[in-house]
ChimeraX commands (.cxc) that place a marker at each C-alpha (Angstrom):
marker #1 position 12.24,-7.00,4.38 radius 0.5
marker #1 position 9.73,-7.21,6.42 radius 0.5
marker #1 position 7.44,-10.16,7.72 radius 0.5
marker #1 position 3.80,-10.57,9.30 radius 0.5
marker #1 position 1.69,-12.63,11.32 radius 0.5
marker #1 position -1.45,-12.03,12.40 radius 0.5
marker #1 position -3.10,-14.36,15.40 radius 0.5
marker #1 position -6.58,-14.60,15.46 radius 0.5
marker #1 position -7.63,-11.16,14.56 radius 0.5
marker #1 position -10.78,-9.52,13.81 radius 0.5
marker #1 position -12.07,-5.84,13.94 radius 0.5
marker #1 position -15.62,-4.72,14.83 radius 0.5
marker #1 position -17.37,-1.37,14.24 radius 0.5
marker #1 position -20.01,-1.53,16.45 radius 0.5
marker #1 position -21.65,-4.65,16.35 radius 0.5
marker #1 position -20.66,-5.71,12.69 radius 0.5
marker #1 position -17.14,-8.09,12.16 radius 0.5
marker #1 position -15.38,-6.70,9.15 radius 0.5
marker #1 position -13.48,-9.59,9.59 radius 0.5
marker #1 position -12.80,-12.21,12.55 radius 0.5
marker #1 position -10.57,-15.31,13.28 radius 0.5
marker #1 position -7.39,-14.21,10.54 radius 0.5
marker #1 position -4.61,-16.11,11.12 radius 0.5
marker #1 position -1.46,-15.76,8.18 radius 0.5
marker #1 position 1.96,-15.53,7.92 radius 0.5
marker #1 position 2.89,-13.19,5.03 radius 0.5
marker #1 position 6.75,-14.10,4.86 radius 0.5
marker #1 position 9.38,-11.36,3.98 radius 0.5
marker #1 position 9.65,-10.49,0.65 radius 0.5
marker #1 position 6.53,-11.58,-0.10 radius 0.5
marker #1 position 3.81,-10.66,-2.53 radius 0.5
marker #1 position 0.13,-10.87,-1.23 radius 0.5
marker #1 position -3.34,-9.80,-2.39 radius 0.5
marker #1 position -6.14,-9.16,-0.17 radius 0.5
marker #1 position -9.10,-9.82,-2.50 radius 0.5
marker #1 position -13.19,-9.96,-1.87 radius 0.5
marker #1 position -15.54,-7.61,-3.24 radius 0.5
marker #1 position -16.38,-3.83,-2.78 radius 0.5
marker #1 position -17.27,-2.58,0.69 radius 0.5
marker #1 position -15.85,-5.81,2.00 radius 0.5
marker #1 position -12.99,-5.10,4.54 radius 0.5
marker #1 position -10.05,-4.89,2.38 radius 0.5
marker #1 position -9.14,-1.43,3.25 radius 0.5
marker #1 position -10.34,-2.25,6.68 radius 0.5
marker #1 position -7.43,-4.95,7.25 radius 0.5
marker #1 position -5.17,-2.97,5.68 radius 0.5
marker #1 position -5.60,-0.07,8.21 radius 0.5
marker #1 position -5.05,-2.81,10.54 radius 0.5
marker #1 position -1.83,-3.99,8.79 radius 0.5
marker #1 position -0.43,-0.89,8.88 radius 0.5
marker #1 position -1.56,0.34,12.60 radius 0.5
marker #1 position -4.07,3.29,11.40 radius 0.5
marker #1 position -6.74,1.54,13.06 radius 0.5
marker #1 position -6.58,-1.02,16.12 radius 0.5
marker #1 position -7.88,-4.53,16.06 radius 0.5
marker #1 position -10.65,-5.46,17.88 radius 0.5
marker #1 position -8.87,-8.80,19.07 radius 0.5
marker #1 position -6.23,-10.58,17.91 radius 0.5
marker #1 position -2.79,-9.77,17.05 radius 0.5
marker #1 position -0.06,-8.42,14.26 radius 0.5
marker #1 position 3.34,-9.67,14.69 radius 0.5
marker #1 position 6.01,-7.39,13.02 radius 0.5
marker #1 position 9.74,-8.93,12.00 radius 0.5
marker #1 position 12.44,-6.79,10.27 radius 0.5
marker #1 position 15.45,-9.19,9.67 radius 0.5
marker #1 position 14.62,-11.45,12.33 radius 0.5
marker #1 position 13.95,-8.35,14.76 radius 0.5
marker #1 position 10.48,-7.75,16.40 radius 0.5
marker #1 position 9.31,-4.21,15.15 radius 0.5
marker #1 position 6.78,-2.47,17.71 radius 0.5
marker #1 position 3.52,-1.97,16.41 radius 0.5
marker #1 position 3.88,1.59,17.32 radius 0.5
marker #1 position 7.22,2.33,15.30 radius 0.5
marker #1 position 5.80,0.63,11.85 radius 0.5
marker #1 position 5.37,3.40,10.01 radius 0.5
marker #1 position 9.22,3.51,9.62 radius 0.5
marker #1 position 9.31,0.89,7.48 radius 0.5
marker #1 position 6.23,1.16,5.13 radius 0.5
marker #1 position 5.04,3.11,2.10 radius 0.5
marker #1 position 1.27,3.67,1.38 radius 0.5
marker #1 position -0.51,4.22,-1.61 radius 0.5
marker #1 position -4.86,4.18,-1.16 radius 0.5
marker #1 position -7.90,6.30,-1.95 radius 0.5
marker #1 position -8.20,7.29,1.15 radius 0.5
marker #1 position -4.92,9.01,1.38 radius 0.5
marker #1 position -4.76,12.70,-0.12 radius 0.5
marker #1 position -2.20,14.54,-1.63 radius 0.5
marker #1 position -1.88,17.98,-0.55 radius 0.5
marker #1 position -3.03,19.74,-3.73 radius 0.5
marker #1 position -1.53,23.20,-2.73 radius 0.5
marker #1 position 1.76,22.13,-3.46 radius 0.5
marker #1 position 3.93,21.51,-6.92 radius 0.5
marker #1 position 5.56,18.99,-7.61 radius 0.5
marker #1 position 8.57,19.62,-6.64 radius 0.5
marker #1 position 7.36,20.90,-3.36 radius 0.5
marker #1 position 5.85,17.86,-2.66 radius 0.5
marker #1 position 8.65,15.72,-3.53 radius 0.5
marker #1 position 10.31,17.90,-1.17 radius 0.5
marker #1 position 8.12,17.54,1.58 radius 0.5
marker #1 position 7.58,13.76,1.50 radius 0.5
marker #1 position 11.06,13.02,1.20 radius 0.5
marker #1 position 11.81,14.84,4.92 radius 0.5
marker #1 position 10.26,12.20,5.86 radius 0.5
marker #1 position 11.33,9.16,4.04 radius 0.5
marker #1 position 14.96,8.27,2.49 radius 0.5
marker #1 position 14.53,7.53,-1.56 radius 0.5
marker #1 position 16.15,4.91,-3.16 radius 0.5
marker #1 position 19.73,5.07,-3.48 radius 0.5
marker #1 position 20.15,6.04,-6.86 radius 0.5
marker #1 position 16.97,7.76,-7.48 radius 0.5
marker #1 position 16.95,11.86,-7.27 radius 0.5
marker #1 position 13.73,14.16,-7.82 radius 0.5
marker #1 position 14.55,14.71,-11.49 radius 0.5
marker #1 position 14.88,10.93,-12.27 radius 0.5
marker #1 position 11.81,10.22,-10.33 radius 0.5
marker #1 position 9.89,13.10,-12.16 radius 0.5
marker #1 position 10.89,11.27,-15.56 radius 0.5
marker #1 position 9.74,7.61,-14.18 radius 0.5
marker #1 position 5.90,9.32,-13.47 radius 0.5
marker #1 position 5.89,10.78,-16.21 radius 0.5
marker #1 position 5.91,14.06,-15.20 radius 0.5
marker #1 position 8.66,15.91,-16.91 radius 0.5
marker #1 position 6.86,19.02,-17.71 radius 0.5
marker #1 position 4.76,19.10,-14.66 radius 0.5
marker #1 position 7.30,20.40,-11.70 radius 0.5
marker #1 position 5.93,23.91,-10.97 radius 0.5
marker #1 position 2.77,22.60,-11.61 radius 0.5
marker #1 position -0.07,22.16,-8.64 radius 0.5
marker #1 position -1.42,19.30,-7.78 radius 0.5
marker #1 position -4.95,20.42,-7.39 radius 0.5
marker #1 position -4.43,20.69,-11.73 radius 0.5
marker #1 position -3.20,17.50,-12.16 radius 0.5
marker #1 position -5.63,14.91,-13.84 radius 0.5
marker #1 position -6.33,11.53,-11.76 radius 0.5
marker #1 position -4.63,9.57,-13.57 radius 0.5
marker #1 position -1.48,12.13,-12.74 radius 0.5
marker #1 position -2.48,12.07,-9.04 radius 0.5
marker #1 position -2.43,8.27,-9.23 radius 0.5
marker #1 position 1.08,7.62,-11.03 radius 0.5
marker #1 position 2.49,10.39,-8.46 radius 0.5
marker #1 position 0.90,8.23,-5.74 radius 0.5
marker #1 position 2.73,5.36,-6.54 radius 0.5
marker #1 position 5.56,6.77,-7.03 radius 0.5
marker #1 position 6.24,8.46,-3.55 radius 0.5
marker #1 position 5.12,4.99,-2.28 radius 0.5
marker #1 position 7.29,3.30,-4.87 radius 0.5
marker #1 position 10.74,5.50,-4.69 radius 0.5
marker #1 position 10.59,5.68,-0.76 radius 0.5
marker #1 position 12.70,3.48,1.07 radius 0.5
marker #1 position 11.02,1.71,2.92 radius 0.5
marker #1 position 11.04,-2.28,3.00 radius 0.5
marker #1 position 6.89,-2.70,3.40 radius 0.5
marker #1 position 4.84,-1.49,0.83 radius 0.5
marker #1 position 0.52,-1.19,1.31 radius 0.5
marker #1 position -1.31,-0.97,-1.96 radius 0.5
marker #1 position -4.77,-0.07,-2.35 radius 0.5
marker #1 position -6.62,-0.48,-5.55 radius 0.5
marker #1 position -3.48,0.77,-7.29 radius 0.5
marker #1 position -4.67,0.80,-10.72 radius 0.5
marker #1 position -7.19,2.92,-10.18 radius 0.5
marker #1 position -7.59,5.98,-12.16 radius 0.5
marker #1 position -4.79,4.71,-14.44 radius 0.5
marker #1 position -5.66,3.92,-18.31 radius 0.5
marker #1 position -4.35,0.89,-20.08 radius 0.5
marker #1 position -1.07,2.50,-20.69 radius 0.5
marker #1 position -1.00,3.37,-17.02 radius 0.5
marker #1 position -1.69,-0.17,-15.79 radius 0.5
marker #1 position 1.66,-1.17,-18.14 radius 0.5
marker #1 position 3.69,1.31,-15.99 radius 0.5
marker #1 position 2.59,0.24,-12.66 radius 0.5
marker #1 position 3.27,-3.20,-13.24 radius 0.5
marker #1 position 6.77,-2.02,-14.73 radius 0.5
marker #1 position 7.53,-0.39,-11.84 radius 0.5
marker #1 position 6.16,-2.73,-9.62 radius 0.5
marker #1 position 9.28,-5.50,-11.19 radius 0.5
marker #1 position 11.38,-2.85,-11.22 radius 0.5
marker #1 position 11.10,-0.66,-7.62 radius 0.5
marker #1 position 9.62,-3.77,-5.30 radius 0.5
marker #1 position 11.04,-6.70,-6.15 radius 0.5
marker #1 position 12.98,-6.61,-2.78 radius 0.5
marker #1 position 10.23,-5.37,-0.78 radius 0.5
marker #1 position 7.52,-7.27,1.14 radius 0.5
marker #1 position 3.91,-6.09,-0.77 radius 0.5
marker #1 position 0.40,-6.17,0.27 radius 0.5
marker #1 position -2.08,-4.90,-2.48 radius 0.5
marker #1 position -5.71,-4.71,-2.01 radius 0.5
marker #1 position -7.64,-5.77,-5.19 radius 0.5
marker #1 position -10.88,-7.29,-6.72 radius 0.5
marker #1 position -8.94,-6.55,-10.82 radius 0.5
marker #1 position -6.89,-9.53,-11.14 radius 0.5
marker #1 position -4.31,-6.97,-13.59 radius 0.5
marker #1 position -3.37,-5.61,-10.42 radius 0.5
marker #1 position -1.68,-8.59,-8.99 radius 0.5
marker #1 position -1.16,-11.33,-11.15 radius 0.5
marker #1 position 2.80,-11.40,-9.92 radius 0.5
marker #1 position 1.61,-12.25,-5.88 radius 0.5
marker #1 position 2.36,-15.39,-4.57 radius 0.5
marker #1 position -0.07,-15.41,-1.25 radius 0.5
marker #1 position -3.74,-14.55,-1.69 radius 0.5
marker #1 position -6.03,-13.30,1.65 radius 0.5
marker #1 position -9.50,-13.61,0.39 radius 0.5
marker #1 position -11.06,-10.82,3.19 radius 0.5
marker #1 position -15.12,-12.92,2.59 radius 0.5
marker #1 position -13.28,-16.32,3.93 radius 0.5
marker #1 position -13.32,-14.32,7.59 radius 0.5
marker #1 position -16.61,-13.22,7.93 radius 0.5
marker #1 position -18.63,-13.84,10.47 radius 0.5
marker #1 position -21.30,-16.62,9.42 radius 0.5
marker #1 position -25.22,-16.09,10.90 radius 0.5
marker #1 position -25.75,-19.49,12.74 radius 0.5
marker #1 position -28.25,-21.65,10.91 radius 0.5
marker link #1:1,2 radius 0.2
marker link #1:2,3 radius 0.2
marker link #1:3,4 radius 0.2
marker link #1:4,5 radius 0.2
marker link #1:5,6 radius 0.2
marker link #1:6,7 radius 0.2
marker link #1:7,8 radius 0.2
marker link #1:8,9 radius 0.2
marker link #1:9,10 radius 0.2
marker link #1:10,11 radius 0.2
marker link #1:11,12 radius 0.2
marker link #1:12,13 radius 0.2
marker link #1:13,14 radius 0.2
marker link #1:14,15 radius 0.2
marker link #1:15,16 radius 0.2
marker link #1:16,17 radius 0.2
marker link #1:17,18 radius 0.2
marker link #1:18,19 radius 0.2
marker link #1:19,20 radius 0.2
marker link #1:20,21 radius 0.2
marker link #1:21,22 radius 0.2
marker link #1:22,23 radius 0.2
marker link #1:23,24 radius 0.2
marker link #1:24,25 radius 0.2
marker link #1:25,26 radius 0.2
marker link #1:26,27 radius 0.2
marker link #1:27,28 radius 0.2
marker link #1:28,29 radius 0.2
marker link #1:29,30 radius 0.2
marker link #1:30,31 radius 0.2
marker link #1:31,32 radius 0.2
marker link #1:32,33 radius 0.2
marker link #1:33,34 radius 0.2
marker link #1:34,35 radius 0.2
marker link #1:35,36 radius 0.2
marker link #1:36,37 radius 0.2
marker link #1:37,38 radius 0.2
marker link #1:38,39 radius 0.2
marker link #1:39,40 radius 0.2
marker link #1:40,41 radius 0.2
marker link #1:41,42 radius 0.2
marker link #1:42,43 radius 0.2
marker link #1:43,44 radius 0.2
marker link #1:44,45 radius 0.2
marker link #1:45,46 radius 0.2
marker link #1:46,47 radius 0.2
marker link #1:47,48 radius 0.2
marker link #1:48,49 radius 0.2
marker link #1:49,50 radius 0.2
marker link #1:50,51 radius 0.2
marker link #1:51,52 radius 0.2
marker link #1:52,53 radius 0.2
marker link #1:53,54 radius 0.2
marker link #1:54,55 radius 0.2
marker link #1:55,56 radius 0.2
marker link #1:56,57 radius 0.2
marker link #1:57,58 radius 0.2
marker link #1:58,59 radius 0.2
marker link #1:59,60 radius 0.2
marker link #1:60,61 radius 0.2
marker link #1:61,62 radius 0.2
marker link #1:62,63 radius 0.2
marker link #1:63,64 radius 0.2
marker link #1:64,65 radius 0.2
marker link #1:65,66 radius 0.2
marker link #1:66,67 radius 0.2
marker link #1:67,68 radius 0.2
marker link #1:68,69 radius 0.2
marker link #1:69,70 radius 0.2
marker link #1:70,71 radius 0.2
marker link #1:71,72 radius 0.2
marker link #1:72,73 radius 0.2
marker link #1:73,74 radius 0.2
marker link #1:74,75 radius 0.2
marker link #1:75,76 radius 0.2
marker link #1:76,77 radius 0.2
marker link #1:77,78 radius 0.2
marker link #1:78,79 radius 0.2
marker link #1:79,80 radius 0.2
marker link #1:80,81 radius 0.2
marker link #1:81,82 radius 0.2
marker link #1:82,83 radius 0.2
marker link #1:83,84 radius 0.2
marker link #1:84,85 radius 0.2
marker link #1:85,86 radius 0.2
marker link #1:86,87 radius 0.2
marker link #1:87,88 radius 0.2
marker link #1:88,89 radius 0.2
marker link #1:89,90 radius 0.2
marker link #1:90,91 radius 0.2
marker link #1:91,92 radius 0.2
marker link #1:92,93 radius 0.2
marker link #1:93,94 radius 0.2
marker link #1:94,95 radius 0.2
marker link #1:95,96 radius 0.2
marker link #1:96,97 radius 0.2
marker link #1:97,98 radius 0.2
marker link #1:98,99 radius 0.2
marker link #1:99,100 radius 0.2
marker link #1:100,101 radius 0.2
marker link #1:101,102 radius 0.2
marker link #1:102,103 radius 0.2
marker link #1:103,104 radius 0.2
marker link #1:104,105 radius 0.2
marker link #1:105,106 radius 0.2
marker link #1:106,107 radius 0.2
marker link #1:107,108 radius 0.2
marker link #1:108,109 radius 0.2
marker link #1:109,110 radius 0.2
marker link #1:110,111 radius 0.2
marker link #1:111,112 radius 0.2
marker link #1:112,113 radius 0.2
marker link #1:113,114 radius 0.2
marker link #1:114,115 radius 0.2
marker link #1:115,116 radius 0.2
marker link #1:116,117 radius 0.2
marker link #1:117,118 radius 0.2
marker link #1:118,119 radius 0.2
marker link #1:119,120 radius 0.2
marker link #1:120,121 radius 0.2
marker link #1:121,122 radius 0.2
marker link #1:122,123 radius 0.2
marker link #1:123,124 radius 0.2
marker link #1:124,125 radius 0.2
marker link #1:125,126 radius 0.2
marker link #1:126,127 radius 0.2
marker link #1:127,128 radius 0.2
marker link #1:128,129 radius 0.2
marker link #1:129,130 radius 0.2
marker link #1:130,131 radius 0.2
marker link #1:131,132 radius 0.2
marker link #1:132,133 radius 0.2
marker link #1:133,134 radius 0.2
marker link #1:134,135 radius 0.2
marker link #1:135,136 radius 0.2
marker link #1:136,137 radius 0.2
marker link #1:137,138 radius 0.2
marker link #1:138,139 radius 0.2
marker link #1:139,140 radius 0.2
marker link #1:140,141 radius 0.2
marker link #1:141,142 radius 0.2
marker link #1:142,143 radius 0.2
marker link #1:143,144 radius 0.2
marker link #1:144,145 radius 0.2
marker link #1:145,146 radius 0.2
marker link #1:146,147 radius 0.2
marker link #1:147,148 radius 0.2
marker link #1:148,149 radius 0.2
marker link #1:149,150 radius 0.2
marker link #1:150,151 radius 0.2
marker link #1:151,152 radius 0.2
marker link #1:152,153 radius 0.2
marker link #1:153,154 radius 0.2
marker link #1:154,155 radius 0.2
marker link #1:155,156 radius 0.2
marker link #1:156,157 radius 0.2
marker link #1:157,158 radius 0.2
marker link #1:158,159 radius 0.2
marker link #1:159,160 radius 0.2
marker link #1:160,161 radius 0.2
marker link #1:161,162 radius 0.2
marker link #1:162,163 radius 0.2
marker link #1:163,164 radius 0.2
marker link #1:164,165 radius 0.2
marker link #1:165,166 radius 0.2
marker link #1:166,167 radius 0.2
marker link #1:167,168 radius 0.2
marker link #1:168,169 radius 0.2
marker link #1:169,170 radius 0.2
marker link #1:170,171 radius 0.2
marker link #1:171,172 radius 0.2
marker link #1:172,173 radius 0.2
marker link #1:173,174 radius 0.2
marker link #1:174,175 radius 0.2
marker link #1:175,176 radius 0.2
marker link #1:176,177 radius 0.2
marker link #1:177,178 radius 0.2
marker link #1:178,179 radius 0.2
marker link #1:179,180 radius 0.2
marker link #1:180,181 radius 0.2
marker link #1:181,182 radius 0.2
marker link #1:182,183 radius 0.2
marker link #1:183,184 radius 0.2
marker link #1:184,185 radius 0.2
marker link #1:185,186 radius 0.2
marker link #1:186,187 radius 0.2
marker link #1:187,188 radius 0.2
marker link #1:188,189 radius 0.2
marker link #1:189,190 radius 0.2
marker link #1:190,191 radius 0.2
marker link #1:191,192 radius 0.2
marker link #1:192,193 radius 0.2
marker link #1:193,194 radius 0.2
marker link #1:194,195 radius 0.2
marker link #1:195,196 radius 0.2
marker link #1:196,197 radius 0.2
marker link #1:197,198 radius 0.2
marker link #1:198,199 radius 0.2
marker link #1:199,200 radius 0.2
marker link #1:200,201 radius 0.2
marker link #1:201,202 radius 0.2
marker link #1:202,203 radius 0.2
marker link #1:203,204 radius 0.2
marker link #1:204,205 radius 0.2
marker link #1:205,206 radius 0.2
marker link #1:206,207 radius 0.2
marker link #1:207,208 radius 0.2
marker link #1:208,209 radius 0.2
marker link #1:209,210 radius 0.2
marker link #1:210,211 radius 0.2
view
């Protein structure tokens, strides 16, 4: 599993601090929630987290059992799930299952078919993406991030799209595929991560006008 420290960091666009003067240790194994409201820099630090985007100052610390990870080799250990992140809609399933798993190792144990049956997507294989509903999208989201193997796993707004029923799944498979995984989720629904243990609240590291 993998853990993180970050040293005084902050990141600017331009001459507005998303955030400035973090300092945590999110230990390995871990389950954390950025929180704060909308449009407030939790998808911001998370690009940070996971080296998309460069801080302005400061630092991020990798460790993979006890072994410093380079910030530039990171994305071999982590899964993503966010918004942001598109799935390539001329593809089928089973294409795309294909595809993203060239690139990451599932879980031992776990084969297309069996993950096909965990989304909820039985019927849906030779189906395209571009006609799956969002709530689809979302689950199959998830899932790639989910059924990857990869010890650090980035979260953002993962309920979204998803219906009651939905919600129920994630957090099943959230007990059942991450348990041994170190989690950040980004979040203002508190359904989303009632099971984390560390809390990042992203307004505590704003920048405060001088009075």
């Amino acid at each position: 599993m993998v853990g993180l420290d970050l040293t005084e960091a902050g990141k600017r666009f331009q001459y507005e601090w998303i955030f400035k003067a973090l300092s945590f240790h999110i230990p390995a194994g871990s389950k954390c929630v950025v929180t704060g409201s909308n449009g407030s820099g939790k998808s911001t630090l998370l690009k940070c987290l996971s080296a998309v985007q460069p801080l302005t100052e400061g630092s991020i610390d990798y460790n993979f059992q006890e072994k410093k990870i380079k910030e530039t080799e990171i994305f071999e250990y982590l899964a993503i799930s966010a918004p942001y992140l598109e799935l390539p809609e001329e593809f089928t399933l089973s294409e795309l299952l294909s595809f993203h798993f060239k690139f990451k190792s599932p879980l031992e144990g776990l084969d297309h078919e069996e993950m096909v049956k965990l989304m909820y997507l039985d019927n849906q294989k030779d189906k395209y993406i571009s006609q799956f509903s969002s709530g689809m999208k979302q689950r199959l989201k998830l899932g790639l991030c989910l059924f990857s193997e990869a010890p650090l796993l980035f979260l953002d707004e993962p309920t979204s799209n998803l219906d009651s029923k939905g919600v129920d799944w994630y957090l099943k498979m959230m007990g059942l595929y991450a348990k041994e995984k170190t989690v950040v989720i980004c979040s203002n629904e508190p359904k989303e991560y009632g099971f984390c243990d560390i809390q990042i609240h992203i307004e505590d590291y704003k920048l405060r006008p001088k009075l």
